[in-house]
Residue frames as qw, qx, qy, qz and C-alpha x, y, z in Angstrom:
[[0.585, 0.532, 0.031, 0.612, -16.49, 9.74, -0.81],
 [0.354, -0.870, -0.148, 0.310, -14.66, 12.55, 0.90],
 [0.259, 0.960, -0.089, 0.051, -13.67, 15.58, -0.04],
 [0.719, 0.367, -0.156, 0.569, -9.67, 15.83, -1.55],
 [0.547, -0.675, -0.171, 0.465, -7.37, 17.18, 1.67],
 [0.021, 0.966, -0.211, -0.150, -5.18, 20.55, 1.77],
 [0.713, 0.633, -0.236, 0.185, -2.20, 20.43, -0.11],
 [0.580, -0.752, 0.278, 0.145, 0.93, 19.40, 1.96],
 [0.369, 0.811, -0.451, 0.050, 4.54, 18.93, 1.50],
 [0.984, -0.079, -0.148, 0.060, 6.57, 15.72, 1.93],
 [0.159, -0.864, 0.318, 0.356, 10.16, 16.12, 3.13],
 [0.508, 0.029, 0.445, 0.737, 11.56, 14.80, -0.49],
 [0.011, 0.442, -0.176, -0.879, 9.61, 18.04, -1.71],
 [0.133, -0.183, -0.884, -0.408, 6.61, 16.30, -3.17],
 [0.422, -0.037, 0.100, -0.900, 2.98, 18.17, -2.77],
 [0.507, 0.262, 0.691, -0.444, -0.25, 16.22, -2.18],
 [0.499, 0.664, 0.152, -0.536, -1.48, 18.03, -4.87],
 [0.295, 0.416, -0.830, -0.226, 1.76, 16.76, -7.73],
 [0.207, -0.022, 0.971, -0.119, 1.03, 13.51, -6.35],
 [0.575, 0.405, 0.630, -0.329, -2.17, 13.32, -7.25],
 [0.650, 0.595, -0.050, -0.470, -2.17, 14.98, -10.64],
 [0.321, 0.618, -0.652, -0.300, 0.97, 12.62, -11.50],
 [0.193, -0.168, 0.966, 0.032, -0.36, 9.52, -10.50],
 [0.643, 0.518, 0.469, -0.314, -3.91, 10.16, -12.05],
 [0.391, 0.733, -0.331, -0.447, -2.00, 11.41, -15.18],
 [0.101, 0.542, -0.834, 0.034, 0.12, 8.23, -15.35],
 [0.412, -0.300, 0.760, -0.404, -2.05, 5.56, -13.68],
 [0.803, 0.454, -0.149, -0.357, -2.97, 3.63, -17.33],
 [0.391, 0.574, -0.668, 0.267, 0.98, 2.97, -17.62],
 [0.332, -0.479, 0.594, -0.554, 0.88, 2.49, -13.46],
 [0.881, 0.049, 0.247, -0.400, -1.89, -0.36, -13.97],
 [0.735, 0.565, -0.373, -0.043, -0.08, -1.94, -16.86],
 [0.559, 0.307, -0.759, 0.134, 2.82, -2.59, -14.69],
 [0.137, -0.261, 0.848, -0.441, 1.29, -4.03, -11.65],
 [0.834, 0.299, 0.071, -0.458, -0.54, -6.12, -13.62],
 [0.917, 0.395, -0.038, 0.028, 2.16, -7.62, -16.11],
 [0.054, -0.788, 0.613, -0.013, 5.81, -7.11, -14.51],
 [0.742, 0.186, -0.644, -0.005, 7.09, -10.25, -14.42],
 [0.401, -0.127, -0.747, 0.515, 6.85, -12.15, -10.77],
 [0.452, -0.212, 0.174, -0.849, 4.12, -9.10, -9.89],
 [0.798, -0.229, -0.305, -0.466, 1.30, -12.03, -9.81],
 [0.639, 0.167, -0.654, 0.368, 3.80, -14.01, -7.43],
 [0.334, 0.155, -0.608, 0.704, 3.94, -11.49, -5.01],
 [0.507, -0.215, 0.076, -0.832, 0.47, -10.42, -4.41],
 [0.872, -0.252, -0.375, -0.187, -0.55, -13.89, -4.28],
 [0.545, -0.204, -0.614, 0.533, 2.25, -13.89, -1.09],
 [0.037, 0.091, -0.338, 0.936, 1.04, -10.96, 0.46],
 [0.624, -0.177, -0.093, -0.756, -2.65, -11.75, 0.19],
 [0.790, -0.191, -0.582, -0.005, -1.79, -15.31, 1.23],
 [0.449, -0.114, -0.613, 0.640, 0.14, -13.89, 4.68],
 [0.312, -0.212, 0.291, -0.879, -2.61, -11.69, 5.56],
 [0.215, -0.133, -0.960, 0.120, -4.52, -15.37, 6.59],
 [0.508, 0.124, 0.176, -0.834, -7.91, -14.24, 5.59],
 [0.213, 0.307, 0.916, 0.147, -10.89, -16.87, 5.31],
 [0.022, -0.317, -0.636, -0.703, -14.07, -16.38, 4.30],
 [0.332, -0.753, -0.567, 0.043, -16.39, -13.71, 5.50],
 [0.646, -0.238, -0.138, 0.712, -13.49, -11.57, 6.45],
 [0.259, 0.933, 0.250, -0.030, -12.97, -7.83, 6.05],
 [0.746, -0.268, 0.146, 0.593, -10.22, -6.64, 4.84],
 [0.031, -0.948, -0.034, 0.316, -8.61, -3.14, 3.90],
 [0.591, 0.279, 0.083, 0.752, -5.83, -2.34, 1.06],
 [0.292, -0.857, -0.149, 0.398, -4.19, 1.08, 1.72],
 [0.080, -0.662, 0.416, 0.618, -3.13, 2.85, -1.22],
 [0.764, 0.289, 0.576, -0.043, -4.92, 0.32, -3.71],
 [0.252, -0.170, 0.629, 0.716, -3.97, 1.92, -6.62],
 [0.531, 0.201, -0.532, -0.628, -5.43, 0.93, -9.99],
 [0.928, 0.059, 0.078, -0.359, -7.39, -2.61, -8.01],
 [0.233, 0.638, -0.733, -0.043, -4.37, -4.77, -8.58],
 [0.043, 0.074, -0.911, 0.403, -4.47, -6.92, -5.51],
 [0.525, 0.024, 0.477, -0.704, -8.13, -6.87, -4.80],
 [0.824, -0.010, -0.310, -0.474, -9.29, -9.70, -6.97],
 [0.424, 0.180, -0.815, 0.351, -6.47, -11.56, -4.95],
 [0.160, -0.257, 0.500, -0.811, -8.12, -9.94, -2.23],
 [0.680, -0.096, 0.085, -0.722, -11.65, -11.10, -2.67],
 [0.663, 0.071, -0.727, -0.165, -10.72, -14.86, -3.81],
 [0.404, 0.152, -0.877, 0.210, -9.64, -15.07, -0.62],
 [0.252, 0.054, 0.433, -0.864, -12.69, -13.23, 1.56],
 [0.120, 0.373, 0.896, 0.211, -15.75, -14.76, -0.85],
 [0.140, -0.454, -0.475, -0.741, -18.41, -13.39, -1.73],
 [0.530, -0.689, -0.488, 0.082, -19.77, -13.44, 1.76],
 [0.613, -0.443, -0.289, 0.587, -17.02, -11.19, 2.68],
 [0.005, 0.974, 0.218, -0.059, -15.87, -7.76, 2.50],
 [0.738, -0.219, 0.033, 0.637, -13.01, -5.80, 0.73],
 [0.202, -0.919, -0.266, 0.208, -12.32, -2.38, 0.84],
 [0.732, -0.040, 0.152, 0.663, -9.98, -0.48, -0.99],
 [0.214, -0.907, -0.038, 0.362, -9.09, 3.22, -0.05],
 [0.548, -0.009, 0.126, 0.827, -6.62, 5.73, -2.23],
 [0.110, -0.650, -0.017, 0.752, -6.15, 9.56, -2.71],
 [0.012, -0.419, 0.280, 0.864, -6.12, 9.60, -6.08],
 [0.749, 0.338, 0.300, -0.484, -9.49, 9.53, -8.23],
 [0.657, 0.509, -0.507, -0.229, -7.76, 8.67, -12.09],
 [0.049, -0.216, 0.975, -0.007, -6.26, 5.24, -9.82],
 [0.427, 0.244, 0.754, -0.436, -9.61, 4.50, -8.77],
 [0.652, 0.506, -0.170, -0.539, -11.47, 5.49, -12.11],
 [0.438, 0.397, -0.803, -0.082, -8.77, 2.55, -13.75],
 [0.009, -0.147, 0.941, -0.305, -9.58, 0.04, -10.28],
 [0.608, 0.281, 0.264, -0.694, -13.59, 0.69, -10.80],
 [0.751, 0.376, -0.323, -0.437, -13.46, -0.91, -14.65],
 [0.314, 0.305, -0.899, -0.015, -11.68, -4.01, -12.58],
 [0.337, -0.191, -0.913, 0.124, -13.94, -4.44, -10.19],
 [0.306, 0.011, 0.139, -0.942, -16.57, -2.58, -10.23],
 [0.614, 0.033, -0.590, -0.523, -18.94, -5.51, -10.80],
 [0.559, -0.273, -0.721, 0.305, -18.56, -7.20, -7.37],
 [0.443, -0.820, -0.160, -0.326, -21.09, -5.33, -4.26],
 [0.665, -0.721, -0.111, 0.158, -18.77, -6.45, -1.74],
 [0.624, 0.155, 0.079, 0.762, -15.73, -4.25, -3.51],
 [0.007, -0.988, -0.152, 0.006, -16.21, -0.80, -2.30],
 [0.619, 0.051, -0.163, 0.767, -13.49, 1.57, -3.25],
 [0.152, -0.943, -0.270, 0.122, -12.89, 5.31, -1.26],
 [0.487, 0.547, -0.048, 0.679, -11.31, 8.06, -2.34],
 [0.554, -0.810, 0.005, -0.191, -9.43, 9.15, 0.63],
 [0.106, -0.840, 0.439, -0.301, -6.46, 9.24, 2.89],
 [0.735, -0.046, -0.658, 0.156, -4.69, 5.78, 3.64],
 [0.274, 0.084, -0.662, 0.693, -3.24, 7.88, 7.17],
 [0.255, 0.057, 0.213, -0.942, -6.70, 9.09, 7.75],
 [0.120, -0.091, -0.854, -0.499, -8.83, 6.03, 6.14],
 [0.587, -0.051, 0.136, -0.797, -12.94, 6.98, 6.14],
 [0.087, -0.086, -0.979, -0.165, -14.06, 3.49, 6.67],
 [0.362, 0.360, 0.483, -0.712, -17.52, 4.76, 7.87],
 [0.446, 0.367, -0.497, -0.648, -18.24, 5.44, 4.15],
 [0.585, 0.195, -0.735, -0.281, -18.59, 1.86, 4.10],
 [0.732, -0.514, 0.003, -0.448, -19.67, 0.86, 7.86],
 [0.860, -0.153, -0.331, 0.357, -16.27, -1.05, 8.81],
 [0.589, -0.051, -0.556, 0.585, -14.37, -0.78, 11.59],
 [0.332, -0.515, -0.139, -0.778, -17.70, 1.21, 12.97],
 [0.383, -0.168, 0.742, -0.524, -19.10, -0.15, 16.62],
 [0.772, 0.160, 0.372, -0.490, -21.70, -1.86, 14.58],
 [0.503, 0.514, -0.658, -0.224, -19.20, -3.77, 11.91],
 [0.968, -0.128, -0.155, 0.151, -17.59, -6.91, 12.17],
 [0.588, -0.551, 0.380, 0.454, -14.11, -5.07, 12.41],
 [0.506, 0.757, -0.341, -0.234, -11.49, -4.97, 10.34],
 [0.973, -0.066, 0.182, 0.126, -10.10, -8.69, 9.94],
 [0.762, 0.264, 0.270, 0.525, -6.66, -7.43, 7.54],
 [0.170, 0.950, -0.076, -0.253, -5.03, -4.59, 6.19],
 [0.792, 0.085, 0.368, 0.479, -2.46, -4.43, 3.45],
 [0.104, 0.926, -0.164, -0.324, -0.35, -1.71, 2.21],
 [0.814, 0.211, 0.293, 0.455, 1.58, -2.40, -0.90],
 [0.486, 0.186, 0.173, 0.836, 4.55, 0.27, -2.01],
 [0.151, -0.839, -0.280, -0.441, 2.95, 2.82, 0.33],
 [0.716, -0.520, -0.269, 0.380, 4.87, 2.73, 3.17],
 [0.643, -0.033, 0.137, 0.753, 7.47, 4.58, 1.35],
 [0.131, 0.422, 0.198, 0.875, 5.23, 7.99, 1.15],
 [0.385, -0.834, -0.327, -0.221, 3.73, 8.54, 4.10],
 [0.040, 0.775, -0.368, 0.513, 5.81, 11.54, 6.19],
 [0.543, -0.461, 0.453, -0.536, 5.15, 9.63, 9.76],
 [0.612, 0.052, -0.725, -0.312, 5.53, 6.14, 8.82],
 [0.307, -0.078, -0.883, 0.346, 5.43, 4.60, 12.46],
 [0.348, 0.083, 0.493, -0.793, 2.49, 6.77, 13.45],
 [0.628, 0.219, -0.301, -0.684, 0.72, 5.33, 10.07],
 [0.515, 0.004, -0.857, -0.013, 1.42, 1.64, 11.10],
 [0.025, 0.199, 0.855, -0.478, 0.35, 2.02, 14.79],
 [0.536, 0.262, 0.263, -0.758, -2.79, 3.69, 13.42],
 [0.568, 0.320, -0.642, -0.403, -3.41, 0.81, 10.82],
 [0.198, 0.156, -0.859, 0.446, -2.49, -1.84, 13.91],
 [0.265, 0.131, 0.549, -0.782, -5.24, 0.09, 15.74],
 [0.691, 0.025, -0.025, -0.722, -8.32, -0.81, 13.43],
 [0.570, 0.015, -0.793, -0.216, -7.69, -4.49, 13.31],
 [0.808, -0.457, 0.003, -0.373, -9.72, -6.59, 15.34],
 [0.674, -0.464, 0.573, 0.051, -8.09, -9.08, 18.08],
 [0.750, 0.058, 0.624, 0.209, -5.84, -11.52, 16.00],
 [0.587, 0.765, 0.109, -0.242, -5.98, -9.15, 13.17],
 [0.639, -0.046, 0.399, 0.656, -2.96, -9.47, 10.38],
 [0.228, 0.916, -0.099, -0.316, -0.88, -6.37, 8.60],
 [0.819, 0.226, 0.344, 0.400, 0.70, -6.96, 5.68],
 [0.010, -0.819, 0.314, 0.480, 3.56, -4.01, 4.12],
 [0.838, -0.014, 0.390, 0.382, 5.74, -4.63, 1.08],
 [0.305, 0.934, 0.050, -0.181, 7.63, -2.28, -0.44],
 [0.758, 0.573, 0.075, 0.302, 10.24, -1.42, -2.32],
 [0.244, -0.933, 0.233, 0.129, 13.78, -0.16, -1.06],
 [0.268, 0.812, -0.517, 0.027, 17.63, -0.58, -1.82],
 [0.933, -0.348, -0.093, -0.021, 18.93, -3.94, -1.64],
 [0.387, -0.843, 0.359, -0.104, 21.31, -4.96, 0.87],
 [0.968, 0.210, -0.025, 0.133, 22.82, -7.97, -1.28],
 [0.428, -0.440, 0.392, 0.686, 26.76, -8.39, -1.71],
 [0.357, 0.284, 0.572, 0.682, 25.56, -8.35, -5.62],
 [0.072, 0.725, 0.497, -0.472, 23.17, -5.39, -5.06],
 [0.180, -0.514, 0.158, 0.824, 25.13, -2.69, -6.53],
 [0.045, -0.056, -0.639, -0.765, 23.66, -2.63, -10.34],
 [0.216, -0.571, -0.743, -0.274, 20.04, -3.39, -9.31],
 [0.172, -0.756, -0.421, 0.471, 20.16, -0.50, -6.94],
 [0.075, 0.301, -0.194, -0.931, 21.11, 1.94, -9.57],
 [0.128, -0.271, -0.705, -0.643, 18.13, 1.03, -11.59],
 [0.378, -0.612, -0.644, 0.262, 16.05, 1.60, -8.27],
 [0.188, -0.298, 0.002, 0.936, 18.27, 4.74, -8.19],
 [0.005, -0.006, -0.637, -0.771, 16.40, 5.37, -11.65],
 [0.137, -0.453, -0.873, -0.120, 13.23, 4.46, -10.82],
 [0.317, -0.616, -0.439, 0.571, 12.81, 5.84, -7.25],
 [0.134, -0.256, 0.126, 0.949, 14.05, 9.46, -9.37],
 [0.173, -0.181, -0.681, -0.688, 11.28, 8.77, -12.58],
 [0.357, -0.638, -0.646, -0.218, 8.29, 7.93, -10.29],
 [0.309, -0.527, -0.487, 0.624, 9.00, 10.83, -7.68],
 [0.283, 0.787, 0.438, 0.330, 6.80, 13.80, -9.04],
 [0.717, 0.642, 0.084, -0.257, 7.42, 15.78, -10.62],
 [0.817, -0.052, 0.307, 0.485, 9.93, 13.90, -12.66],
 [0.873, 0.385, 0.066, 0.291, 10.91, 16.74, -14.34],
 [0.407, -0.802, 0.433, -0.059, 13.46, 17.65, -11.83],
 [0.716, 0.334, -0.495, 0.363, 17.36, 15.85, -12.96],
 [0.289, 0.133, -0.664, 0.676, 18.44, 16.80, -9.09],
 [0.583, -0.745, -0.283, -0.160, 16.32, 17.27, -5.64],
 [0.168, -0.749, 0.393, -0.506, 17.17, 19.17, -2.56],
 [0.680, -0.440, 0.437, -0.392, 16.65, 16.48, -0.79],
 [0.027, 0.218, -0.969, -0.110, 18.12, 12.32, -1.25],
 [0.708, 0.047, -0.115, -0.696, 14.72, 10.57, -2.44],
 [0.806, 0.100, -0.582, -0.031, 15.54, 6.94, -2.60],
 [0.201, 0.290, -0.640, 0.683, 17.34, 7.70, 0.95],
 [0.479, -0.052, 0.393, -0.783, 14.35, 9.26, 2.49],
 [0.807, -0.086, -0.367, -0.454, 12.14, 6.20, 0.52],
 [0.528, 0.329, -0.745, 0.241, 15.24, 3.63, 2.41],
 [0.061, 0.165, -0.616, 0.768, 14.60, 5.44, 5.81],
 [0.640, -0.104, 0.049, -0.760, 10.67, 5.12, 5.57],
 [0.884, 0.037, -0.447, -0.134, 10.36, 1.80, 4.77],
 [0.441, 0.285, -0.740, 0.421, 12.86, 0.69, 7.51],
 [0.210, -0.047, 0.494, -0.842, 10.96, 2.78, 10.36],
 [0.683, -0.023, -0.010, -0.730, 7.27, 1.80, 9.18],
 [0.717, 0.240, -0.645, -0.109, 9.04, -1.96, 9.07],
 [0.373, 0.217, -0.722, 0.541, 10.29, -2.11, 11.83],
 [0.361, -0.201, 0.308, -0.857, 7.29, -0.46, 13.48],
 [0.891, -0.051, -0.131, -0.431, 5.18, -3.94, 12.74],
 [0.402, 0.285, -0.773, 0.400, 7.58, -5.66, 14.27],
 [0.134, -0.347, 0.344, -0.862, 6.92, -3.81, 17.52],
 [0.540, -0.025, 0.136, -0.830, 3.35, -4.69, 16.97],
 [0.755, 0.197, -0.440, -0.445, 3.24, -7.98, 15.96],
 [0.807, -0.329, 0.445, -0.207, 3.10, -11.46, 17.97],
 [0.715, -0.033, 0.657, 0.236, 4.20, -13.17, 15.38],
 [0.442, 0.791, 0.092, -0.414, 5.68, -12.47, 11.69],
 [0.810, 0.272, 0.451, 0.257, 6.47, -13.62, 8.56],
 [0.295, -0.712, 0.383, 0.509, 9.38, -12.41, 6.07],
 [0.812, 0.376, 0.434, 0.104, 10.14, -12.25, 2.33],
 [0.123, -0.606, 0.398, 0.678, 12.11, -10.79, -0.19],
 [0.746, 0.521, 0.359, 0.206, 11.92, -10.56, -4.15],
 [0.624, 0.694, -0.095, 0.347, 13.88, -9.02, -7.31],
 [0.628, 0.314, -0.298, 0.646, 17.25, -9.62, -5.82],
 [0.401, -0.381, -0.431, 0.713, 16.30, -7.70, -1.90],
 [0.110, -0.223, -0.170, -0.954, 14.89, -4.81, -3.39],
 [0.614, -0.414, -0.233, -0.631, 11.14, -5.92, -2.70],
 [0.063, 0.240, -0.784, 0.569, 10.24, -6.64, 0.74],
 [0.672, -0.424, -0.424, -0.434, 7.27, -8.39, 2.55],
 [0.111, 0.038, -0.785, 0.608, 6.58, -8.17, 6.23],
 [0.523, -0.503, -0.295, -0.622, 3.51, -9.01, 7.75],
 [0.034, 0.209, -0.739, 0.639, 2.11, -9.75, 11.35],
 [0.451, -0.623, -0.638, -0.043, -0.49, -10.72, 13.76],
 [0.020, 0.405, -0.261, 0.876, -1.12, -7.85, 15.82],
 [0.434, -0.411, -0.685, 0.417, -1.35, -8.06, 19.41],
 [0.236, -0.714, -0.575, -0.321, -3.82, -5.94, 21.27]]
């Protein structure tokens, strides 16, 4: 475990500290729907199938939430392997413990996704196996530096290693226009604190401009990579092999 960082400021005007109390305050509701949206169980099973882990593997979620993905995670790593799932905010993890807490080779840390303490857990240590995977689901879109947070993600995978992103931005359809105002809507309700009716800043913009840059940034890195889309271009899946 490691101690909860200094309070910073995002540039839509979103503390560390808000963040945390509004996604522990919220993260019953949070579970609920990435659990039972409709087509949610679709896409984790593609995003845990393009990070082309076998068994034995180790493998790293960033921003895990409430444990969502990680039984997806472990089917595919076995019991022999190793999965590892890292967020900032304790009330997700308290909710991702009562899913898997019952499997040894689930270890979750409360901690920094741009800063991730795998020591805590002896991977991607000189004496590990590595880190075989990493996966970042609808995280891309809050981290201040996305392209420094992807090459530093890149960096722990071993040779051959695969990053998976998917997140959530404005689609670019000809029919778009109605499903991005409800994104509009969303993007406004789940940015803390919600009860702000205007920001100084364009939130869904700055979410548009993160995701593009932290997308594009596995590109960069990647030998080879696989594409997806869901609800109508809004959700996105890129993943890669990353070259060394």
């Amino acid at each position: 475990m490691t101690s909860d960082s200094p309070t910073t400021e995002d540039t839509a005007g979103t503390s560390t500290s808000d963040a945390q109390a509004f996604y522990g305050q919220w993260a019953r509701l949070y579970d609920a729907l990435a659990r039972y949206t409709p087509g949610i169980a679709r896409l984790r099973t593609r995003a845990a199938t393009a990070l082309c882990l076998e068994p034995g593997d180790t493998v790293v979620e960033m921003g895990c939430g409430t444990g969502a993905n990680l039984p997806y995670l472990r089917e595919r790593v076995g019991p022999e392997g190793t999965v590892i799932g890292i967020d900032y905010t304790r009330g997700m993890l308290d909710v991702a413990d009562e899913l898997v807490g019952t499997y040894d080779n689930v270890h979750l840390i409360h901690g920094d996704a741009t800063a991730p303490p795998l020591s805590a857990v002896g991977a991607g240590t000189p004496d590990s196996h590595g880190v075989d995977a990493v996966l970042a689901t609808f995280v891309v879109g809050m981290l201040d530096d996305p392209a420094t947070g992807i090459e530093d993600w890149c960096d722990l995978l071993t040779a051959g290693g695969h990053l998976v992103l998917v997140n959530a931005a404005r689609s670019e359809r000809w029919y778009g226009a109605p499903l991005n105002a409800l994104f509009r809507a969303v993007v406004v309700l789940s940015t803390p604190p919600t009860t702000k009716l205007r920001y100084d800043t364009d939130p869904h913009g700055t979410l548009d401009r993160r995701i593009a840059t932290g997308h594009d940034a596995l590109r960069e890195r990647a030998n080879e990579t696989t594409e997806a889309t869901f609800a109508g271009g809004i959700v996105r899946l890129t993943g890669g092999r990353i070259r060394r």
